[in-house]
N, C-alpha and C positions, 0 to 999 in steps of 0.2 A: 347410738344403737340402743332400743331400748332395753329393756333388763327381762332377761326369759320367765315365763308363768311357772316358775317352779311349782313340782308337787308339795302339796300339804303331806304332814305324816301318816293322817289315813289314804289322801290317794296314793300315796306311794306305796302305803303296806297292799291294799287293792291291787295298783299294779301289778306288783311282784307274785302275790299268791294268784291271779289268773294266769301272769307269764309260768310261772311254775308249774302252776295246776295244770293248764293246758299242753306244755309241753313233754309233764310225765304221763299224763294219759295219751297224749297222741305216738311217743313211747311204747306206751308197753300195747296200743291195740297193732300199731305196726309190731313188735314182736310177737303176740299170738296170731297173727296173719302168717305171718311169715314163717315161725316154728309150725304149724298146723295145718297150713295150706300152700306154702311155700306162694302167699302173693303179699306183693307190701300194700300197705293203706290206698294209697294213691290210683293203686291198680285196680282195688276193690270198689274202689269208690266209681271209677270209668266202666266197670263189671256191671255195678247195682245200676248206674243213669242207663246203659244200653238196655239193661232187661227191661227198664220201668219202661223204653218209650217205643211208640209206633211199630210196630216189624221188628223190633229189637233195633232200631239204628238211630241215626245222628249224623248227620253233617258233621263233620270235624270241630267246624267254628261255635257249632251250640254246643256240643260236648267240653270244646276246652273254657265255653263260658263258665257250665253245668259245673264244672272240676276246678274253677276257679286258675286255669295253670295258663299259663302262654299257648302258643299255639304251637312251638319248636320243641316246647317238653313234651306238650300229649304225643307231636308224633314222634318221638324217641319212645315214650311208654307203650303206644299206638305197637310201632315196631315188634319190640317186647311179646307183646302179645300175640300179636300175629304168628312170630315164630314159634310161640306153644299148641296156637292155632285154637286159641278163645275169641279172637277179635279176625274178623277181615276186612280189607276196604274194597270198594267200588266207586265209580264213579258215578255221580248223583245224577239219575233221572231227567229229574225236571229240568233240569239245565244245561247237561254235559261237561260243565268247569267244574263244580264242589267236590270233593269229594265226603263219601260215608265210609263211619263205620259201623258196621254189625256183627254184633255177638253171634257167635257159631255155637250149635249145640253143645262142642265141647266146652264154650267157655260158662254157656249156663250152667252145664254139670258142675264144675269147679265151683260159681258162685253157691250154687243150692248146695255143694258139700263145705264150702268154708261158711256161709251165713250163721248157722247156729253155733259154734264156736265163739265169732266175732262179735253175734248179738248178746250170749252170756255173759262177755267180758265187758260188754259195752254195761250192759246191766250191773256189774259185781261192782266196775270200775267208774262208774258215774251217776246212772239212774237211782239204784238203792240205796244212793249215800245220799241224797236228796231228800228232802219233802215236797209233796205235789206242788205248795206255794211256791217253794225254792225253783224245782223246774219249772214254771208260770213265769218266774222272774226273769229265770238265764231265756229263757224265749224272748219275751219283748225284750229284753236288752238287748239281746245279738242281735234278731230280727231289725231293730234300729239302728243298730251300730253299722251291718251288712246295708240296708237299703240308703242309709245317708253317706256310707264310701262308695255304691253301686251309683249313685245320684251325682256323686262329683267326679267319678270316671267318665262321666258320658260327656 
């Protein structure tokens, strides 16, 4: 067997401070979600793809692309929602198998009153500690890191 690619001590310091960085910030924007609007990250995130698209909706399966989640978590979150009654499903048109879902004007209300909370803290707790270069950089890196895992799932 051959002998593993261990990290050098910079990759590994790297590593760690993105494993950390990343997971105190996706932390604390889920707790001012959730203290300020009573919705977790995940939800918001399924909130923001239904307003960005068409009619407000989504087929189920480009949504739980869109949200990166399986397709058994979105509809448990799916769920969720519905019974606050920001999300409803239907069954898809064009086809009659798919199903959609679409944001309901309550759930737009909710995202338009939790947005600028979320956006501020996104800003305190990420953007403003940057430099424009710095953010230029985390872009092409993710952007590549995202499209050559999206590349080997297909």
């Amino acid at each position: 067997m051959a002998e593993p690619r261990w990290l050098t001590a910079n990759q590994q310091h790297a590593w760690r401070a993105y494993m950390d960085g990343h997971l105190r910030l996706m932390t604390a924007l889920n707790r001012q979600l959730q203290r300020d609007s009573e919705l977790s990250l995940p939800e918001y995130r399924i909130l923001v793809l239904l307003s960005e698209a068409p009619d407000r909706s989504l087929r189920m399966s480009e949504l739980a692309d869109g949200v990166l989640s399986s397709r058994s978590r979105l509809t448990h979150q799916i769920r969720r929602l519905e019974a606050q009654r920001m999300v409803r499903r239907n069954t898809c048109l064009e086809d009659g198998r798919g199903v959609v879902a679409e944001l309901t004007d309550e759930g737009m209300a909710r995202l338009k009153a939790a947005a600028p909370g979320h956006v501020a803290e996104v800003h305190r707790d990420f953007i403003d500690l940057l430099t424009p270069a710095q953010l230029a950089v985390i872009t092409e890196v993710f952007a590549r890191v995202d499209a050559e895992l999206a590349r080997r799932a297909c």
